[in-house]
GUMI-349565 format. One record per residue: y, x, z of N, C-alpha, C in turn; residue in one letter. Coordinates in steps of 0.001 Angstrom, whole numbers, plus 500000, padded with zeros to 6 digits. Example, Ala and Ser with C-alpha at 12.3 -4.5 7.8 and 13.67 -1.06 7.14 Angstrom:
2
ATOM    n.Y    n.X    n.Z   ca.Y   ca.X   ca.Z    c.Y    c.X    c.Z code
ATOM 494310 513190 507800 495500 512300 507800 496700 513200 507800    A
ATOM 497750 512850 507080 498940 513670 507140 500030 512900 507870    S
% end
This chain:
153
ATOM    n.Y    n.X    n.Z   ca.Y   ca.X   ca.Z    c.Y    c.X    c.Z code
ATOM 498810 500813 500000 500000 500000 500000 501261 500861 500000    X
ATOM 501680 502323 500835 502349 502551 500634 501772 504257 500583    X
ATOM 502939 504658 499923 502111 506199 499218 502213 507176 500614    X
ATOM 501582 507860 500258 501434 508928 501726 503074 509847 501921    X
ATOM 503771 510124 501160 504938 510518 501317 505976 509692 501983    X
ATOM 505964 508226 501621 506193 507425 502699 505802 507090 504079    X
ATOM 504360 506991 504379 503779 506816 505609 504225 508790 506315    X
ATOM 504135 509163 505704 504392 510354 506282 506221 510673 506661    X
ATOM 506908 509646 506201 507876 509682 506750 508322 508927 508131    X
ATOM 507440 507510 508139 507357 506687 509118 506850 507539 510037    X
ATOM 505643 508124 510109 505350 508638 511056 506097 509383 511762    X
ATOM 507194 510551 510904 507856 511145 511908 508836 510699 512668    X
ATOM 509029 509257 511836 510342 508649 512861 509608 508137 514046    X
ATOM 508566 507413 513929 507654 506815 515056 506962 508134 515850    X
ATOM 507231 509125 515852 506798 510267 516602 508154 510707 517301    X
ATOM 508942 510590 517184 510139 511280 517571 510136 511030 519208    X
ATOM 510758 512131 519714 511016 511972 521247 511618 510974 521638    X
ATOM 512447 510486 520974 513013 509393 521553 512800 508283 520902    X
ATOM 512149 507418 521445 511414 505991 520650 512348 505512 520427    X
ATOM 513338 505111 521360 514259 504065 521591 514937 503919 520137    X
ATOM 514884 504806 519611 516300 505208 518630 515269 505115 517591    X
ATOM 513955 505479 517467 513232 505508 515932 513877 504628 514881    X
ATOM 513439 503201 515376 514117 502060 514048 515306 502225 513726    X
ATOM 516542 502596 514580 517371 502934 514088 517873 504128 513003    X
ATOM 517399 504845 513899 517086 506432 513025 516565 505977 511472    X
ATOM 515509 505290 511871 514974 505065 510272 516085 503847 509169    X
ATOM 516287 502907 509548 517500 502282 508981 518449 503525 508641    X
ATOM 519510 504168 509077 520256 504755 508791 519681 505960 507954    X
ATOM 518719 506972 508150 518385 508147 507719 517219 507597 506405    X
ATOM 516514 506294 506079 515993 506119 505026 515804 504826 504039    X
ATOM 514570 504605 503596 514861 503711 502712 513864 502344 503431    X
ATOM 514182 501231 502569 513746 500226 503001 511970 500144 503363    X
ATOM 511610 500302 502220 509447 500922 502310 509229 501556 504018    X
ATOM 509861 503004 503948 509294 503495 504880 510014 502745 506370    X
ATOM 511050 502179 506535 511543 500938 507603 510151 499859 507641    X
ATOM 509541 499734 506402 508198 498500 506791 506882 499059 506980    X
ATOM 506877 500547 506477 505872 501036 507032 505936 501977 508386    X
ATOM 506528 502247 508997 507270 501753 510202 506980 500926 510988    X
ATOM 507202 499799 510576 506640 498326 511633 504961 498002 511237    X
ATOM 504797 498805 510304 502869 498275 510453 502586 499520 510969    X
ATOM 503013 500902 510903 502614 501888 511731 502500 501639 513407    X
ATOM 503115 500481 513506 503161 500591 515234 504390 500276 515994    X
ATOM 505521 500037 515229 506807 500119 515705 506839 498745 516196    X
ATOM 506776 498230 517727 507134 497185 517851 507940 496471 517594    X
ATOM 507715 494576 516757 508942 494073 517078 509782 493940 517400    X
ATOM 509439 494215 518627 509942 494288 520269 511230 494818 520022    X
ATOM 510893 496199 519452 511750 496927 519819 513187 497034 518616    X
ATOM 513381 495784 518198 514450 496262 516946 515400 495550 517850    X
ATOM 515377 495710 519412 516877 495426 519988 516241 497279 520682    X
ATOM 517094 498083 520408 517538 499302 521498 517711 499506 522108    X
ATOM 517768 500472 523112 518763 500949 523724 519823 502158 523344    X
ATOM 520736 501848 523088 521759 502665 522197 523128 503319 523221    X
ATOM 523178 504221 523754 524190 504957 524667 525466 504743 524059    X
ATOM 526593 504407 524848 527316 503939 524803 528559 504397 525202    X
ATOM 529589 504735 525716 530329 505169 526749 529303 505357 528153    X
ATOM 528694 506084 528042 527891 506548 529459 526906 505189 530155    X
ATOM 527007 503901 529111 526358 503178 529527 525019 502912 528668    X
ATOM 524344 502239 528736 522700 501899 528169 523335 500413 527493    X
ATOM 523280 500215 526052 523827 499082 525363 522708 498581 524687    X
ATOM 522163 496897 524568 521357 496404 523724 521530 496001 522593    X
ATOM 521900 497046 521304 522369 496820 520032 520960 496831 519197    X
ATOM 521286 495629 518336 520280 495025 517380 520148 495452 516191    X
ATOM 518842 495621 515269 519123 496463 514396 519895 495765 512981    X
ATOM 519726 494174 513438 520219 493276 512550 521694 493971 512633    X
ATOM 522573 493906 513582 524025 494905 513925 523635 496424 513089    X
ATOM 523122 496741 513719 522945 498387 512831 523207 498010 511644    X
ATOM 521921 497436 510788 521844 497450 509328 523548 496973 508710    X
ATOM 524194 496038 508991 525025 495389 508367 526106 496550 508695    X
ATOM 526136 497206 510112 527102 498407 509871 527289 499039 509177    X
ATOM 525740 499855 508844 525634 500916 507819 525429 500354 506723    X
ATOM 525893 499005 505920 525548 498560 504932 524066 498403 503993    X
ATOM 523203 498130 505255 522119 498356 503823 521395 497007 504079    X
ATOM 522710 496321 502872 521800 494794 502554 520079 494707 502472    X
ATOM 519227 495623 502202 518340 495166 501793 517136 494997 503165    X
ATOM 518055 496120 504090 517418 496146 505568 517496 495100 505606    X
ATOM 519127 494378 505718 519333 493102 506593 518479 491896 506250    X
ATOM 518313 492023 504472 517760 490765 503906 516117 490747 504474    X
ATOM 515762 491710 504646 513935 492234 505120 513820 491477 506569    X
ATOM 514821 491774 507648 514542 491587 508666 514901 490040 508950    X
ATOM 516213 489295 507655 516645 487948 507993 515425 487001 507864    X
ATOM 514731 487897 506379 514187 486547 505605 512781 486793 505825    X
ATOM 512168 487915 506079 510556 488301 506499 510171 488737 507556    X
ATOM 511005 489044 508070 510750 488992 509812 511481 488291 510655    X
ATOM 512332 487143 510266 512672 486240 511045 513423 486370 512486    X
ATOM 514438 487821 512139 515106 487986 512603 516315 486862 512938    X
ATOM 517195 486991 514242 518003 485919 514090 519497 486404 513749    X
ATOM 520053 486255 512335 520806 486634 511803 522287 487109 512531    X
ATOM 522425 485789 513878 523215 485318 514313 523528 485775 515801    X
ATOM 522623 487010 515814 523031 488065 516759 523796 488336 517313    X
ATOM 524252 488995 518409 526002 489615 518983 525824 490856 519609    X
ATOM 526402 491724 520125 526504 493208 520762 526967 491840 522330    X
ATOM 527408 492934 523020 528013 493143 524314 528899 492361 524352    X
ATOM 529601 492915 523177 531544 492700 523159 531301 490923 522367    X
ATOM 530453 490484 521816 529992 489150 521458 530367 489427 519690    X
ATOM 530246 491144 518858 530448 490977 517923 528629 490536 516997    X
ATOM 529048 490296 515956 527644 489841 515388 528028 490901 514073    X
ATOM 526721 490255 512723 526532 491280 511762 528167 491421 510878    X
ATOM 528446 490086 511041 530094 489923 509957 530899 490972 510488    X
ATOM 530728 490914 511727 532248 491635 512235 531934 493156 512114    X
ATOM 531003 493126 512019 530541 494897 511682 531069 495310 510169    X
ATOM 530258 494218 509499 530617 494783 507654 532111 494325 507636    X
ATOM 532872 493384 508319 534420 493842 508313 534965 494958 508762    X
ATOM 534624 495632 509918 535413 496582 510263 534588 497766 509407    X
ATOM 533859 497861 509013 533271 499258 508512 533385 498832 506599    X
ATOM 533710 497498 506208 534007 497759 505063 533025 497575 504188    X
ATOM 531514 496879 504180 530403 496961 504133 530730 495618 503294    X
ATOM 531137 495443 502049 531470 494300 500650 530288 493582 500886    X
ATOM 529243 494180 499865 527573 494432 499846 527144 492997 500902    X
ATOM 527533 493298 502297 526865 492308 503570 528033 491303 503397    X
ATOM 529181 491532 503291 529904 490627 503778 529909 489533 502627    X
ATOM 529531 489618 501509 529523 488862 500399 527937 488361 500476    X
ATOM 526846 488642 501078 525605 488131 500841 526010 486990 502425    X
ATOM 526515 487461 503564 526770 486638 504794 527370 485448 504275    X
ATOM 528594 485521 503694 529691 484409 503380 528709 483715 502356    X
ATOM 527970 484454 501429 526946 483172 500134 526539 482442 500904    X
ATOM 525333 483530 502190 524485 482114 502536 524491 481780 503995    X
ATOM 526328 481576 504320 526374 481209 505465 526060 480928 506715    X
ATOM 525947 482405 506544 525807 483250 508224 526938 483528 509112    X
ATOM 526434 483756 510245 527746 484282 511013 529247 483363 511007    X
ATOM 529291 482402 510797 530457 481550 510694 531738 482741 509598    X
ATOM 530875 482964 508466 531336 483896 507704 532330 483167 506798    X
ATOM 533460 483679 506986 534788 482767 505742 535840 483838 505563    X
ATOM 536177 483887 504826 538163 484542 504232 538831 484594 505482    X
ATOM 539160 483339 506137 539719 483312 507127 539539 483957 508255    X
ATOM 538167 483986 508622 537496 485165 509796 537695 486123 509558    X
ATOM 537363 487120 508179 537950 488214 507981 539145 488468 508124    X
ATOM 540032 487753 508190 541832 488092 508484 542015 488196 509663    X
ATOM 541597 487130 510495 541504 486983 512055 541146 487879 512205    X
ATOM 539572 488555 512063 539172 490215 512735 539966 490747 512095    X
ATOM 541132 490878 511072 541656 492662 511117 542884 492287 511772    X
ATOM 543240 491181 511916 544389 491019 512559 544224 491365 513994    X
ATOM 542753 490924 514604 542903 490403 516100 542623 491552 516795    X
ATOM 541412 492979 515656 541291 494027 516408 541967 495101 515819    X
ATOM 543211 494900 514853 543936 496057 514182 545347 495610 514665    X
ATOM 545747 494757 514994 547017 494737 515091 547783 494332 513728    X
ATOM 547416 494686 512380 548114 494919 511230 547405 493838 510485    X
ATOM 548177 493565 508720 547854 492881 508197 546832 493260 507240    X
ATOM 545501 492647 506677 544774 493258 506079 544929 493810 504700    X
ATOM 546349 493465 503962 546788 493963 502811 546946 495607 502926    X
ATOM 547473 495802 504296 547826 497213 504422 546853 498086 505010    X
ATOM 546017 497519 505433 544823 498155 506280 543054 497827 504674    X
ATOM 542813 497189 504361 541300 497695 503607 541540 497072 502510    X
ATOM 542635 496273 502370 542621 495449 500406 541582 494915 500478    X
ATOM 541342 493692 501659 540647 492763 502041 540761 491512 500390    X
ATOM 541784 490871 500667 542649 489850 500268 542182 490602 498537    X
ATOM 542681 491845 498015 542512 492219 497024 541098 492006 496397    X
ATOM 540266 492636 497034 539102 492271 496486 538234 490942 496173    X
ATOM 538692 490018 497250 538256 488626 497604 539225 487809 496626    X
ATOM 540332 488063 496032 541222 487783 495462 540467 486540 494195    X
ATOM 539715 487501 493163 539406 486991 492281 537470 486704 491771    X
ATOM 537321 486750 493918 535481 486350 493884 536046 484453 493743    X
ATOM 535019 484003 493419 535154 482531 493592 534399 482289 494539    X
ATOM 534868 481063 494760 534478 480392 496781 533580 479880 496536    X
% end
């Protein structure tokens, strides 16, 4: 099912000293295959909430949050739609996957969220977050408005 250059990558993430961090590690450092061979290698369910260090504290960040940070729609779509992840997640601070691909800029998520209405995902939310955690307007801060300009609703 999956070629040995792959399983041989899972493995080293699922070997690593620090478990906690494997799934993450693997989201960010690879590709989608070896993230699922990964979870049949052994990687618990369980475990795609973390523990992720924080300001000196122990934080329960989700990998559904990870993926949409680091933009990789295809994580997010794997874990929404075949592992029955719950899309509708939050951190600490009560942010979820939208507010991540807004502040980090992540088009890719924020245009598959707003299609199939996730996250109370709209135009309008995006202004509110750059307004509410930038202070500034989003014309001058990411050419929000620009890009969304001429998607249709």
């Amino acid at each position: 099912m999956f070629s040995a250059s792959t399983v041989e990558q899972a493995n080293d993430f699922l070997n690593r000293k620090d478990e906690a961090h494997s799934l993450h590690d693997c989201i960010k450092e690879s590709t989608l295959d070896v993230l699922k061979c990964l979870l049949d290698l052994g990687q618990p369910i369980s475990n795609l909430t973390s523990k992720i260090s924080l300001e000196r504290s122990q934080v329960q960040w989700h990998a559904i949050l990870f993926a949409a940070q680091q933009g990789k729609l295809d994580v997010l779509q794997y874990l929404a739609n075949e592992k029955n992840c719950d899309i509708n997640v939050y951190d600490y601070h009560e942010h979820d996957a939208f507010y991540f691909a807004v502040i980090r800029k992540r088009f890719n998520v924020l245009d598959w969220l707003i299609q199939n209405h996730y996250c109370n995902a709209s135009m309008e939310r995006i202004v509110d977050t750059l307004i509410d955690d930038f202070y500034i307007t989003p014309e001058k801060y990411f050419g929000f408005l620009d890009y969304y300009q001429d998607t249709p609703a």
